[in-house]
N, C-alpha and C positions, 0 to 999 in steps of 0.2 A: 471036345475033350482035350486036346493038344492044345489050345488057345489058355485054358484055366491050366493045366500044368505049364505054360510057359508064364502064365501072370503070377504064381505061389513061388515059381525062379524063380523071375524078378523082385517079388517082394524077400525072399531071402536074401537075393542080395544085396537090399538095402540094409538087412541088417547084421551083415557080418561086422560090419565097421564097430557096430555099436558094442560087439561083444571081447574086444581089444582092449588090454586093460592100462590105464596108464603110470607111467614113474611117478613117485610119489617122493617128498619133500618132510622131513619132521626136523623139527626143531626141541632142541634140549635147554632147559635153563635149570641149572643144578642150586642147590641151596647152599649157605653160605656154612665155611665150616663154623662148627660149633662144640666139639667136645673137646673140654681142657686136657682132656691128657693126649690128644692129635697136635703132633708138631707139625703142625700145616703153616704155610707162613700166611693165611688169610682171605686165600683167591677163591672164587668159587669154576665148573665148569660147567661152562655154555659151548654149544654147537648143534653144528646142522648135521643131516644125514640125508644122503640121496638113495631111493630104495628102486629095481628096475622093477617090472609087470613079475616077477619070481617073486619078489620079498628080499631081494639080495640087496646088500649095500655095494654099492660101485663107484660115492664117490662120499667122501664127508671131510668137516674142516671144524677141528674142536679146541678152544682153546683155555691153556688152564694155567693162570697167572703169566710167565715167560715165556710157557711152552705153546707150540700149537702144531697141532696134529692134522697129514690131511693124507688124504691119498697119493701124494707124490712124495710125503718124506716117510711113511711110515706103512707099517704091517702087522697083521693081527686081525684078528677076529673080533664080527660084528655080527652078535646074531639079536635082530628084534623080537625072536619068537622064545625069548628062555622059558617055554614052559610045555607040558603037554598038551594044554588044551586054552592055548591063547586063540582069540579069534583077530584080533587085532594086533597089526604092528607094537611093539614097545610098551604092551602092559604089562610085564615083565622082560626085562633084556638083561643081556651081559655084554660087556667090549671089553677087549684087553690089545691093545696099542703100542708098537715100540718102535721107537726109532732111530735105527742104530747107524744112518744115515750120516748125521751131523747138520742137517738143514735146518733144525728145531733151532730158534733164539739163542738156548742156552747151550747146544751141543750134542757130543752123540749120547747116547745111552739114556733117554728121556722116554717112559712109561706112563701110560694110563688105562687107569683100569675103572671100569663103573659098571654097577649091575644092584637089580634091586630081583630080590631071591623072590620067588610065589609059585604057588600052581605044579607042588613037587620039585624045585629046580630049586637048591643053595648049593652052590659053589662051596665044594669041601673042604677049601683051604683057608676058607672064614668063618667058619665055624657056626655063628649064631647071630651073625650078623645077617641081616636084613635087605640093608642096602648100603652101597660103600661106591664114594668118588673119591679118587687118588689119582695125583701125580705127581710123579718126583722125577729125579735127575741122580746120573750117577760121578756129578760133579765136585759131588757135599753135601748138595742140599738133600733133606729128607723127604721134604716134599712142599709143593706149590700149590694145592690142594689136598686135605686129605677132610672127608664127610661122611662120617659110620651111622647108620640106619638113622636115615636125610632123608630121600630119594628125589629128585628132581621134577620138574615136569616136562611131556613130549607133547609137544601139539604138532599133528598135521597141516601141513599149510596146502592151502586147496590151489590144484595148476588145474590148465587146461590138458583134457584127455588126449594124448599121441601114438593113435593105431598104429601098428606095426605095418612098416612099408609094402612087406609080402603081400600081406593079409590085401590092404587096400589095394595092389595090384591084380591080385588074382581076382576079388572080385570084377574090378575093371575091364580085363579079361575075358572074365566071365558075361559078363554084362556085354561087350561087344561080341563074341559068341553068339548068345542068344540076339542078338539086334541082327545081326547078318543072315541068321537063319530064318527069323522072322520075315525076313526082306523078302530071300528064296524061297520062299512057302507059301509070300503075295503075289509073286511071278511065275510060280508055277500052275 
């Protein structure tokens, strides 16, 4: 009886590893602007986002015409889940981005904002828009992008999975625990 509870350990602990979930990577490619009454000067926005095992953004680099946005010049909110009942990353998202740094190309005072509205979730201060990529600068220009209900696309790009170091130690741990006891239970 102790030999079959020490072997259903064991095989749990082979699979703790497996239940660690890993950072994930998506990528943005925005569409080009298109509505004539948008003084945009022509650029569209592309960028990555780094999501950790939570769903959080912890690192992304976006850029939009001059501008370019990443986590060491800027701040703001990054949520891929704009909805109630998203099951996936960025089927609906909203970002709003500024960076009041001066690291940005053109200077400080440089904004971006992108979000494509679903699933209960439109941003109240646009009214009836859809989906909307903007950036501008508070140097003159109006903006280096601007894309009203566009929406872009997000693809996931596939990494290799990165268990969490605890995780993998405890089992290890774990695992030499039971092999020692194992040992004292053949010599006794």
């Amino acid at each position: 009886m102790a030999t079959m509870k020490r072997a259903c350990i064991i095989a749990f602990l082979f699979l703790i590893p497996a239940l660690a979930k890993a950072d994930s990577v998506w990528t943005y490619q925005g569409n080009g602007p298109f509505a004539s009454n948008a003084p945009g000067e022509g650029f569209t926005l592309t960028g990555t986002v780094l999501l950790n095992n939570n769903d959080q953004a912890i690192a992304w680099d976006f850029v939009a015409g001059p501008d370019v946005f990443t986590n060491f010049n800027s701040t703001g909110t990054i949520n891929p889940f704009a909805c109630t009942n998203c099951t996936k990353p960025f089927s609906y998202w909203f970002i709003m981005l500024d960076d009041p740094t001066g690291l940005s190309p053109v200077g400080a005072g440089t904004h971006l904002i992108s979000f494509s509205a679903g699933a209960g979730f439109v941003p109240p201060v646009y009214g009836n828009l859809t989906a909307f990529d903007i950036a501008w600068n508070d140097d003159g220009s109006f903006g280096q992008v601007v894309t009203p209900n566009n929406p872009g696309l997000w693809t996931e790009v596939v990494s290799t999975p990165e268990p969490g170091s605890l995780l993998l130690l405890g089992a290890g741990i774990a695992a030499l625990a039971l092999t020692i006891s194992l040992q004292k239970l053949r010599g006794a």
